[in-house]
C-alpha positions in Angstrom: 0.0 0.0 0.0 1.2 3.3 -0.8 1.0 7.1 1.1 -1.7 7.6 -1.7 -3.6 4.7 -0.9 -3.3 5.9 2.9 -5.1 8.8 2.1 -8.2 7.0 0.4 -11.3 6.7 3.0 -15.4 6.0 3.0 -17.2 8.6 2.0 -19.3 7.6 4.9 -16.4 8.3 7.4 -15.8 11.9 6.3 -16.3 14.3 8.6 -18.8 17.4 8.2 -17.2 20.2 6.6 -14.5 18.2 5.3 -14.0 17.9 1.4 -12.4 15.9 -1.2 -12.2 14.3 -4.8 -14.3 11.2 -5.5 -12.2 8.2 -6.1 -14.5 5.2 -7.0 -17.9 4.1 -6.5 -18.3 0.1 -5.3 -21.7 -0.4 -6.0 -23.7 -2.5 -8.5 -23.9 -1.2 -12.2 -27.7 0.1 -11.4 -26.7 2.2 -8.4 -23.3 3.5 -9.4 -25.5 4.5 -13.0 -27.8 6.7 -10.8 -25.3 8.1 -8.8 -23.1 9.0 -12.2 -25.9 10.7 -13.2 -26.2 12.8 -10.1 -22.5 13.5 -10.8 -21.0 11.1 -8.5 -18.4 10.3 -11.1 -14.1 9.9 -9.9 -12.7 13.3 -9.8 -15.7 15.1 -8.7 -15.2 18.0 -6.2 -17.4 16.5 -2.8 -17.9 18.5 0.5 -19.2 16.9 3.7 -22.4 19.4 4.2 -24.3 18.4 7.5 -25.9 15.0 9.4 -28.9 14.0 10.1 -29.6 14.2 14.0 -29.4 10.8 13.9 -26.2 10.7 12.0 -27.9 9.5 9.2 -28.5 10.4 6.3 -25.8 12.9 4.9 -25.6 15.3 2.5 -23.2 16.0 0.3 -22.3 18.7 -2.3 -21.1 17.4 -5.4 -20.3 19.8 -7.8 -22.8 21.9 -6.9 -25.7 20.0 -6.0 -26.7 19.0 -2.9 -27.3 15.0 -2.4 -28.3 13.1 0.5 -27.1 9.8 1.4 -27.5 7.2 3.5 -24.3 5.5 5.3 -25.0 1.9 4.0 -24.3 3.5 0.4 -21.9 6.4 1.3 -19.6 3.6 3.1 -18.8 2.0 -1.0 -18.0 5.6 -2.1 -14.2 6.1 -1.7 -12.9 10.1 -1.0 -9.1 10.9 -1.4 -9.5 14.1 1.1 -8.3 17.3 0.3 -5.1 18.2 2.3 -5.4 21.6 3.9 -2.7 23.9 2.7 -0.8 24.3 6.3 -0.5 20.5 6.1 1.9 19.8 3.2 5.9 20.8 4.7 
């Protein structure tokens, strides 16, 4: 496994107000087809918008639209998280 690799996590474990570039999708054809079509495609911008009180569902703005999900999908959604610009030495 590489640093990369490292750096690759569920979009289901992102934090709220955290933000990042969709990696994959590891669902079947049917559901990764809908969510391509709400823009959930690798390389889209994603921010981590708010929770449910609950925790669940989330949404998510993906280039521009807002899009809620629940965990059980969001956990087969992989996020390579955008490193904050203090972070990089």
């Amino acid at each position: 496994m590489n640093a990369k690799d490292d750096m690759v996590l569920a979009l289901s474990d992102a934090k709220v107000g955290s933000e990042g570039i969709l990696g994959s999708v590891d669902l079947p054809d049917e559901v990764s087809h809908y969510l391509a079509h709400l823009g959930f495609l690798p390389g889209a911008s994603i921010q981590v918008l708010r929770r449910a009180p609950a925790g669940d569902p989330t949404v998510y703005r993906i280039d521009g639209v807002e899009v809620g999900l629940r965990n059980e999908t969001a956990r087969h959604i992989f996020l390579q998280p955008a490193i904050p610009a203090g972070a990089i030495k």
